[in-house]
C-alpha positions in Angstrom: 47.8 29.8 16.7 47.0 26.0 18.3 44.5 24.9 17.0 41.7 23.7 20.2 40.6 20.0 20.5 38.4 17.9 22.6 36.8 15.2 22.9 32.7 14.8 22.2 29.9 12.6 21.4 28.2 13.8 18.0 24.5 13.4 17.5 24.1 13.6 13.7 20.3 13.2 12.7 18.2 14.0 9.4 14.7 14.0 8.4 14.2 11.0 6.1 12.5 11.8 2.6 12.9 15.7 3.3 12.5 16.0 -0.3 9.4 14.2 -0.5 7.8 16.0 2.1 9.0 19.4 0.6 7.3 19.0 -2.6 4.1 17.7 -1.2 3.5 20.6 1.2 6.7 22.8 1.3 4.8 25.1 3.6 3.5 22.8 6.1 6.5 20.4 6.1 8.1 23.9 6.9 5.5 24.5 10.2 5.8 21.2 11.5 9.9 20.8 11.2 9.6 24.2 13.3 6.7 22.8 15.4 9.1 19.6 16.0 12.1 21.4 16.4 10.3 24.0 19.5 8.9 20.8 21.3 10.1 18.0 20.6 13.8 18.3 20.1 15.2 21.4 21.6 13.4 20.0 25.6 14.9 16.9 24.5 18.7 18.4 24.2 18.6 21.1 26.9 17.7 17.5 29.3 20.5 15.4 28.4 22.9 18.7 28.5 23.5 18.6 24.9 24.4 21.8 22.3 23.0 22.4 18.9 25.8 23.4 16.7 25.0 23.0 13.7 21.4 23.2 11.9 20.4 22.6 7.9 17.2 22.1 6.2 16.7 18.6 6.7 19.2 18.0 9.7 21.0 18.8 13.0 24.4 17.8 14.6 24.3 18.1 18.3 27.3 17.5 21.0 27.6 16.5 24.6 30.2 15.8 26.8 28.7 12.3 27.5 28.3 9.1 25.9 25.2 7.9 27.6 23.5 11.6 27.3 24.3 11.7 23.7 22.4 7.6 22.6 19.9 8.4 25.7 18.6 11.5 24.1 18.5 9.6 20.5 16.5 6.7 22.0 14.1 9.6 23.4 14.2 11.3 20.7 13.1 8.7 18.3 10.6 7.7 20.4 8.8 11.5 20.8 9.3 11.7 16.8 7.3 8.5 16.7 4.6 9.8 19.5 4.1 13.0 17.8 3.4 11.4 14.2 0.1 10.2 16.2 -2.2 8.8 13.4 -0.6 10.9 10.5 -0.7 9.2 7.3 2.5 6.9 6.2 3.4 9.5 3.5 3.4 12.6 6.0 5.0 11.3 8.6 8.3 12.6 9.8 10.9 10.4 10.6 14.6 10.4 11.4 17.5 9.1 11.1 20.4 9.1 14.0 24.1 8.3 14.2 26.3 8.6 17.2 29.8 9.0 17.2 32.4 9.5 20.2 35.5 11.5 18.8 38.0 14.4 18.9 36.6 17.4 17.4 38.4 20.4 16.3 36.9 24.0 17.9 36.4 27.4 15.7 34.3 29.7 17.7 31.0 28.1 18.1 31.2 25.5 15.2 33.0 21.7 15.1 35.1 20.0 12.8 36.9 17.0 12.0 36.4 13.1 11.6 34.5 12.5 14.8 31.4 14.7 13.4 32.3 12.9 9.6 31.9 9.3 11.1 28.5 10.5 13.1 27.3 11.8 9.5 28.2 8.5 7.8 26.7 6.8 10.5 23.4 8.8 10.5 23.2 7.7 6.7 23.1 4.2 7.3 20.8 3.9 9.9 17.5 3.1 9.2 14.4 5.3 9.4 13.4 6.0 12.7 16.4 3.9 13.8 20.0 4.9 15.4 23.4 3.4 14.2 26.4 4.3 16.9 30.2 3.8 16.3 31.7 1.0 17.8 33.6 3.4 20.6 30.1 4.8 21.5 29.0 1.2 21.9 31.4 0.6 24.7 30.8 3.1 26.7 27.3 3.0 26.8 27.0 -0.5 27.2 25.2 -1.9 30.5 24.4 1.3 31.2 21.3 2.2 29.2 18.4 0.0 28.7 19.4 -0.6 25.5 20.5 -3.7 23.2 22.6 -3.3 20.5 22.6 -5.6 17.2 27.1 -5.8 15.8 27.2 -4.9 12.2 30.8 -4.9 12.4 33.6 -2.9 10.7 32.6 -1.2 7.7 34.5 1.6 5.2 32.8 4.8 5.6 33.0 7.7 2.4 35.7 9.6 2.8 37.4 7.8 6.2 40.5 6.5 6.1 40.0 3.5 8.8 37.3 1.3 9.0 34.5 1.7 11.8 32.6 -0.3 14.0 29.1 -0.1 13.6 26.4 -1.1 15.8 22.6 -0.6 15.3 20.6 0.2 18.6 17.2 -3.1 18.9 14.5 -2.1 18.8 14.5 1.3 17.7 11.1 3.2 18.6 9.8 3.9 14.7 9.6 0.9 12.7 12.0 0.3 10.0 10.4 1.6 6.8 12.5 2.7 4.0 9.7 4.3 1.9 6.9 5.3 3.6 3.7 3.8 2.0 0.3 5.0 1.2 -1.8 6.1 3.6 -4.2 3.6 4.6 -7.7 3.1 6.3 -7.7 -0.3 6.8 -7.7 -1.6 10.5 -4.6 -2.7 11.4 -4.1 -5.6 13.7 -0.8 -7.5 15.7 -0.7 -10.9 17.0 1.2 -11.7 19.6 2.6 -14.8 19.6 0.9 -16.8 22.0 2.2 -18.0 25.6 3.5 -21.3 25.8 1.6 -22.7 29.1 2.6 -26.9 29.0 5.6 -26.0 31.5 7.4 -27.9 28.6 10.0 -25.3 26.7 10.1 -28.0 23.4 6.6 -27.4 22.9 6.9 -23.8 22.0 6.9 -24.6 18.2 3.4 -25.6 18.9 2.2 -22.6 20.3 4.3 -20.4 17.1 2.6 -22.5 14.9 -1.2 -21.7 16.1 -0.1 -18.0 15.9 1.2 -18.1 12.1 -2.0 -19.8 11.2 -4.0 -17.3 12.5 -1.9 -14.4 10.9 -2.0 -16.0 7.9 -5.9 -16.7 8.0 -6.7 -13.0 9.0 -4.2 -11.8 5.7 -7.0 -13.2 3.8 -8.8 -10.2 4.5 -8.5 -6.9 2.2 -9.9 -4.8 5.1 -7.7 -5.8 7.5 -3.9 -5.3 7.9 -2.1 -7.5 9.6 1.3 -7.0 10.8 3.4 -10.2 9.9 4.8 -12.8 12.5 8.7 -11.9 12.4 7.9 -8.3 13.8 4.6 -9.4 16.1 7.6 -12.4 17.6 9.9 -9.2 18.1 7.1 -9.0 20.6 7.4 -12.0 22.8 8.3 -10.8 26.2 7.0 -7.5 25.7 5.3 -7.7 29.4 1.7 -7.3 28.2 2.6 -3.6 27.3 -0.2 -3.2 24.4 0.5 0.4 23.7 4.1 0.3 23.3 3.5 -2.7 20.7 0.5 -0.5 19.0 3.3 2.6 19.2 6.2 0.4 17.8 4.2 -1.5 15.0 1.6 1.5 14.0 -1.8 -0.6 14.9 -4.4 -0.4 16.5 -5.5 -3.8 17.9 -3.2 -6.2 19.3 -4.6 -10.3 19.5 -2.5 -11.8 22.9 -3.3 -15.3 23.9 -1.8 -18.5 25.7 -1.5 -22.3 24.7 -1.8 -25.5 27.0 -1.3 -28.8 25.8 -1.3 -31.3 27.8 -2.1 -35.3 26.6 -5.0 -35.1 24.4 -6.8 -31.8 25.5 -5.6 -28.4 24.6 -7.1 -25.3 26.1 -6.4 -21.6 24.5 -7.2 -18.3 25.4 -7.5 -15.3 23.5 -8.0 -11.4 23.9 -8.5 -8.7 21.3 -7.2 -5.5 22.9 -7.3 -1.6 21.5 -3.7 -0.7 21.4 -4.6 2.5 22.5 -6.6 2.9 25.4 -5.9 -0.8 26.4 -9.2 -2.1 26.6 -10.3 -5.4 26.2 -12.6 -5.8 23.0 -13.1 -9.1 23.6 -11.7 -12.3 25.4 -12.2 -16.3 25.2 -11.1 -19.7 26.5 -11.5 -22.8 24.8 -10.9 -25.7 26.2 -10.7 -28.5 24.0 -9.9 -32.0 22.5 -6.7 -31.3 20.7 -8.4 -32.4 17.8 -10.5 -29.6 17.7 -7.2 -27.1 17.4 -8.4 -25.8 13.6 -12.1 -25.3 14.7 -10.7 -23.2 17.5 -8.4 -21.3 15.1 -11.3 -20.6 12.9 -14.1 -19.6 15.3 -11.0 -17.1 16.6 -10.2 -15.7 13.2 -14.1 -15.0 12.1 -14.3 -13.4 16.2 -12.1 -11.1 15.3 -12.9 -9.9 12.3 -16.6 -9.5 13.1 -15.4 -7.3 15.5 -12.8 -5.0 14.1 -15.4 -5.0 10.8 -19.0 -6.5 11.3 -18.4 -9.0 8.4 -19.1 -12.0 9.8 -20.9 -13.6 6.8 -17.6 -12.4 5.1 -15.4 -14.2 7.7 -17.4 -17.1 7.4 -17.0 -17.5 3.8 -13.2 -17.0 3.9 -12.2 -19.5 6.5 -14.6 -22.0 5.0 -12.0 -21.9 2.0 -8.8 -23.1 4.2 -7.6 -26.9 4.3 -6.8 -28.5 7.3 -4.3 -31.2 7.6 -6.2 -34.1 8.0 -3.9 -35.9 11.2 -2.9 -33.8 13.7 0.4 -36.1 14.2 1.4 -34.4 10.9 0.5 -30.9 11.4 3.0 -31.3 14.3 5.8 -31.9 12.6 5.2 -29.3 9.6 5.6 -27.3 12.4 8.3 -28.2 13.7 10.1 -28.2 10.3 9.1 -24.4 9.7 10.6 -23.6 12.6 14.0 -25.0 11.7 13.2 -23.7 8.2 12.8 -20.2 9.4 16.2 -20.4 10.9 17.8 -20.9 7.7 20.8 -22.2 8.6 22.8 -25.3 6.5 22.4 -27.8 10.1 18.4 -26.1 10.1 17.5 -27.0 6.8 18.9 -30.2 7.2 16.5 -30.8 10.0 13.8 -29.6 8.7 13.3 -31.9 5.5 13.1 -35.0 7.8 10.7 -33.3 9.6 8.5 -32.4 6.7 8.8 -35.5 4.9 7.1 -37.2 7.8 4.6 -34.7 7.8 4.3 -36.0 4.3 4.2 -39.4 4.8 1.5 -39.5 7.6 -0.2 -36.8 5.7 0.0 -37.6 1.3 -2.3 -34.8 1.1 -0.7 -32.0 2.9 0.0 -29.1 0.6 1.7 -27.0 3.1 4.0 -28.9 3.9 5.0 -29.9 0.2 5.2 -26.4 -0.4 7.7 -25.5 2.9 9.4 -28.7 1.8 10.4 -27.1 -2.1 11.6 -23.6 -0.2 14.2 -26.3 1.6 15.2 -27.8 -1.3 15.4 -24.3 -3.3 17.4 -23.2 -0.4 20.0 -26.3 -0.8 20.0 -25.7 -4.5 21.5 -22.2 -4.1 24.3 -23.7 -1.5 25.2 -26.5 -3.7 24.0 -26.0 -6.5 22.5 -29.6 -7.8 19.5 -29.3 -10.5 18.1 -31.9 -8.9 17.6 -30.2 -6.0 15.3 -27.8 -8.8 13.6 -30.0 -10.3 12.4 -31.6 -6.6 11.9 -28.3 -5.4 9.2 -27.8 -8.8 7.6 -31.2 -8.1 7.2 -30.4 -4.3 6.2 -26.7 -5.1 3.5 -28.0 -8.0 2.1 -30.8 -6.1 1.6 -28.7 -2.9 -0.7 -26.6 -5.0 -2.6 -29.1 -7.2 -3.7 -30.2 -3.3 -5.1 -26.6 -2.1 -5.5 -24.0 -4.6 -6.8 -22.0 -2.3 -3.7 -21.4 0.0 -1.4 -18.3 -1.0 1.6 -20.0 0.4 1.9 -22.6 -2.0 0.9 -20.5 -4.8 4.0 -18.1 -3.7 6.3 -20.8 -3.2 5.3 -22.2 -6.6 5.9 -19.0 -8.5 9.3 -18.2 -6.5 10.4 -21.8 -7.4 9.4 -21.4 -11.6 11.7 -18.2 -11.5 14.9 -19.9 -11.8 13.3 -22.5 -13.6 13.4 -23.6 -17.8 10.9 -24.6 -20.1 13.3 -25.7 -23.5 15.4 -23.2 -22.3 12.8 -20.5 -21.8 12.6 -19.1 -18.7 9.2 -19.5 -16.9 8.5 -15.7 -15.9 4.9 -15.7 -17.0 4.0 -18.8 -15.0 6.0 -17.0 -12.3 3.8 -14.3 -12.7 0.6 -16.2 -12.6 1.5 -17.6 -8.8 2.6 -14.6 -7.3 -0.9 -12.8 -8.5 -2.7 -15.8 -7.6 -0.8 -15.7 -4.3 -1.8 -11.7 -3.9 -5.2 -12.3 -4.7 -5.7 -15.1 -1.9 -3.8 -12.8 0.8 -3.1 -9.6 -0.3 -2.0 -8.6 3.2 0.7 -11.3 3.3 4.0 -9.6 4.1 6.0 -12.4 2.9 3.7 -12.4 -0.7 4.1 -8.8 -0.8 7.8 -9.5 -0.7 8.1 -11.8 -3.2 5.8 -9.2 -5.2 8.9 -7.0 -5.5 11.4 -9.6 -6.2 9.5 -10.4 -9.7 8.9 -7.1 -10.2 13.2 -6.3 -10.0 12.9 -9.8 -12.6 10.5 -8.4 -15.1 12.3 -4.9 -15.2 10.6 -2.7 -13.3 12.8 -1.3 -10.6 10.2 1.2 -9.0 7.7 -0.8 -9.0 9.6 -3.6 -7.3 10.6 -1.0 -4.6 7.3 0.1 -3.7 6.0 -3.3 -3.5 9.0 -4.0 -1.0 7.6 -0.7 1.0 5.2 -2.3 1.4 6.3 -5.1 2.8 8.1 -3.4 5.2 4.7 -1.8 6.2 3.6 -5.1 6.9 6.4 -6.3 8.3 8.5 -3.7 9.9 10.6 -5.8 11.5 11.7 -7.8 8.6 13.9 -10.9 8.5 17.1 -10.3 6.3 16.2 -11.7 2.8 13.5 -8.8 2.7 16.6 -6.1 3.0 18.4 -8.9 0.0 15.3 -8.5 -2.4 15.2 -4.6 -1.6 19.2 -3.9 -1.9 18.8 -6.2 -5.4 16.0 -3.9 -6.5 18.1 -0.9 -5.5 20.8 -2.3 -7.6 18.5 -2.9 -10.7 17.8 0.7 -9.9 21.1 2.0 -10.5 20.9 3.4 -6.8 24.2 1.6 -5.6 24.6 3.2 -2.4 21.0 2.3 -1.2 22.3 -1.1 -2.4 25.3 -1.7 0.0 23.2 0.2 2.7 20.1 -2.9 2.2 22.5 -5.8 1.7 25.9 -5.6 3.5 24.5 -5.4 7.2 23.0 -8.9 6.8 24.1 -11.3 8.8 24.0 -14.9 7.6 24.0 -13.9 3.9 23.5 -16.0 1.2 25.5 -16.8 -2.0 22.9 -14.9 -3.5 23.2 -11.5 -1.4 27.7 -11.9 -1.7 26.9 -11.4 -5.5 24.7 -8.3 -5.5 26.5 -6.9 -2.7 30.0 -7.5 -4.7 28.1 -6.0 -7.7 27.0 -3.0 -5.8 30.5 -2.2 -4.1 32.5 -2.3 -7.7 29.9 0.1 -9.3 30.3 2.2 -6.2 34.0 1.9 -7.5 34.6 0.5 -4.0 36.9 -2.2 -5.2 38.5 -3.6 -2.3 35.4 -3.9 -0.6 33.7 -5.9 -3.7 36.5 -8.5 -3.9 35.9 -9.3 -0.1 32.4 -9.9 -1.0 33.8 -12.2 -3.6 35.6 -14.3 -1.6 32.8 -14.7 0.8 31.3 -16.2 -2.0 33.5 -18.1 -3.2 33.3 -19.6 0.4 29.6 -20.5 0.8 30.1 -21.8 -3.0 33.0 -23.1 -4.0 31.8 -25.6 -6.8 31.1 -23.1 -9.7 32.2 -19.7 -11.1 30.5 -16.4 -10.1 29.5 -15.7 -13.8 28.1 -19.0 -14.2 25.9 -18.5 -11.0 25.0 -14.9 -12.2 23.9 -16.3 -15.4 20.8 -18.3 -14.0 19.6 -14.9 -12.8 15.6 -15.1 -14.4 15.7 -11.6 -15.8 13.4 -10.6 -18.7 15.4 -7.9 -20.3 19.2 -9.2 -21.0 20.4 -5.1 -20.4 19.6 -5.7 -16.5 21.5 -9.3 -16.7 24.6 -7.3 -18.7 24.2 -4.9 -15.4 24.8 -7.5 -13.1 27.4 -9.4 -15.3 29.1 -5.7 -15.8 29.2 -5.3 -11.7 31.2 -8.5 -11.2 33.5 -8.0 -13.7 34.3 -4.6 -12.3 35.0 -6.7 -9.1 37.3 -8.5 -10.9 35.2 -11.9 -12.0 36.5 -12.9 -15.6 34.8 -14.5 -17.9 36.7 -17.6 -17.5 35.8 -18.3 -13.9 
């Protein structure tokens, strides 16, 4: 008997942290999977003409005949998950992952088999939480036909499939990107959009980026107040003044939208505070001012808002009063415009951007920030090439920046990430290391990028878990992360023994560093995924071909030498010996 065959798109989705959820409240985890299930996802399916085959605890594969139906009905799917979640805590919230696959299936009665479902599986593992990851076939046929962008993460080996697949991961998935749900929360939870560039001059949008990160970073000042951080609130930019979508998207419930005109010597700003969810206006403002009076206007903004979200205005006054400001504008101008090259972290970037800072420098002597963004350049150069020098600047820039403003959680952060790779007589510096980051926390606990570093130390000083919840939440913070938050998670995943979380956090990067090629090439031979972990070693060798891998690995700052055997015991599994 022939065996039937045809061909399908293969919705594969599962509950993320079913487990979790089970042993908290087995029985109402149970009621609202079944509550989900009647009206959320089975409307859903019977729209987009789609058939449940298959259903498990946790999970559901689902086929159509089309494409577009199949990654139309995930995008709406995610997207009623992330409505129905309404104001439920982080830790009870019930989130999916998706993969789509287009494939030949094999047909037994009313059940399917074969690779096509196995890739939509594999995909549906990789995908983030509340995100959807579709083969390279589905890509093409959907494309420019759904409102949808799609981000290339290229061809990858899949468990237990022969040929590589292209992956894609659909933009701007509806539920933010949280690999551990933290805990739940009452702290008001703001988004700041970055503001409208108005000077009909496209160059001077640094300076309009620039007023928005200071204000995000004043606001994470505040303990009763969460602020989401500037590389998800940018994912933001043209989001056509749709507050409630961002509010959806980013879990908050105030969004801060406002516009910037320069023009000669005055500047005029204007601001609006607006609840997320009935779209009301809280409160609205123009200044128009010298531009001179920029960082008065930043501060009587800042102590606005959070005399409205909280009534502490004696509190708001006391934190502001703490902050620096530069004390020439000329050189405020171009820090900025050097963190916006350093942000894009690129070798031609960085190269741009210390100019740019050293200016700032020499207009301004006393200018912590910008001695502090100036050590995360060199820092960055010292992993490419490699030069102690390069070090021992980046400690001078990083110390200096802070003996200027103790009272600025950036430079304390940059200080403490800079004394982690360095020596004191051949001691490592951990517990000065330690000392920044805490003083970092303590000045802006709701810093995403502080959090972030947080966990970094924490993989360092031997605490895994720890260093994974601290990334969390991170991710809270900043749910639409830049890469080298995914890097310092998939490193903590490795230090965790949990290789597969590993490969998932640090092989989609794009634009990886030295730094990520080693852990990834690590993670891949203990995964006994050899081939793979040799390519990652010649990407490597690539971006740094002056030195071996083991000496590289060596400078790793961890406390306990079992977790530096770990990573030494990865590369040689990839095939790194000792002599070079």
């Amino acid at each position: 008997m022939s065996v039937q065959r045809r061909l399908a798109a293969i919705l594969a989705a599962d509950v993320v942290g079913y487990s979790r959820l089970m042993e908290q409240d087995e029985a109402g985890t149970l009621a609202a999977l079944k509550e989900r299930r009647a009206a959320v996802l089975n409307p859903l399916v019977a729209r987009h003409q789609g058939r449940i085959f298959k259903t498990t605890g946790d999970g559901v594969l689902i086929e159509f005949a089309s494409a577009v139906n199949a990654v139309q009905c995930a995008a709406d799917l995610q997207a009623a998950m992330a409505a129905a979640d309404g104001e439920a805590p982080e830790d009870r919230r019930i989130r999916l992952r998706v993969g789509v696959n287009l494939g030949e299936v094999m047909v037994e009665g009313s059940d399917l088999y074969g690779d096509g479902i196995n890739i939509a599986a594999r995909l549906e593992g990789i995908a983030e939480p509340g995100g959807i990851c579709v083969s390279g076939d589905v890509q093409r046929q959907v494309r420019g036909k759904l409102p949808l962008e799609f981000q290339d993460l290229g061809e990858q080996k899949l468990k237990n499939i022969a040929a590589p697949v292209s992956i894609y991961r659909v933009i701007g998935s509806p539920a933010p990107s949280r690999v551990v749900p933290g805990p739940a929360t009452d702290k008001l939870a703001i988004a700041v959009l970055p503001f409208t560039n108005m000077s009909g001059d496209a160059e001077q949008q640094y300076f309009s980026d620039g007023i928005t990160e200071d204000i995000i970073t004043e606001l994470s000042r505040f303990r009763q107040i969460s602020v989401i951080a500037r590389h998800s609130s940018f994912q933001f930019r043209d989001s056509g003044g749709d507050v409630r979508r961002v509010g959806r998207e980013l879990g908050v419930g105030y969004v801060l939208e406002g516009s910037v005109r320069r023009t000669g010597a005055r500047i005029r700003i204007t601001a609006q505070l607006i609840d997320a969810v009935t779209g009301n206006h809280l409160w609205a403002e123009r200044y128009d001012r010298a531009l001179d009076d920029i960082f008065a206007v930043q501060d009587e903004v800042v102590r606005t808002i959070v005399a409205t979200l909280h009534g502490k205005m004696e509190d708001a006054g006391a934190q502001v009063a703490k902050r620096k400001h530069p004390e020439n504008l000329a050189a405020y101008d171009y820090l900025l415009r050097g963190f916006a090259h350093h942000q894009r972290q690129t070798r031609d970037d960085l190269a741009l951007a210390r100019p740019l800072l050293e200016k700032a420098i020499e207009i301004d002597p006393d200018f912590a920030v910008a001695y502090a963004y100036l050590a995360l350049v060199d820092r960055a150069e010292w992993d490419l090439v490699g030069s102690p020098a390069l070090l021992d600047r980046a400690l001078a820039n990083a110390q200096r920046a802070v003996a200027l403003d103790d009272d600025d959680g950036r430079c304390h952060v940059i200080l403490g990430y800079v004394y982690l790779w360095t020596r004191n007589l051949g001691t490592r510096n951990l517990d000065k290391a330690e000392f920044h980051q805490l003083r970092a926390l303590s000045i802006n606990p709701n810093d995403a990028n502080i959090v972030a570093h947080m966990g970094l130390l924490s993989a360092y000083l031997g605490s895994a878990s720890e260093a994974i919840r601290w990334l969390s939440q991170a991710l809270v913070l900043n749910p639409f992360p830049p890469d080298w938050y995914r890097a310092f998670l998939g490193m903590a995943n490795y230090v965790a023994r949990d290789y597969a979380e590993a490969i998932r956090n640090l092989n989609p990067m794009i634009g990886a560093t030295p730094w990520n090629r080693m852990y990834s090439a690590a993670s891949y031979a203990q995964a006994n995924r050899i081939e793979e972990a040799r390519a990652q070693l010649a990407e490597y060798q690539a971006l740094r071909p002056q030195d071996t891998l083991l000496e590289y690995a060596t400078s790793e700052p961890f406390k306990n030498a079992a977790d530096l055997e770990h990573l030494l015991d990865g590369l040689r599994k990839a095939g790194v010996s000792d002599r070079g």
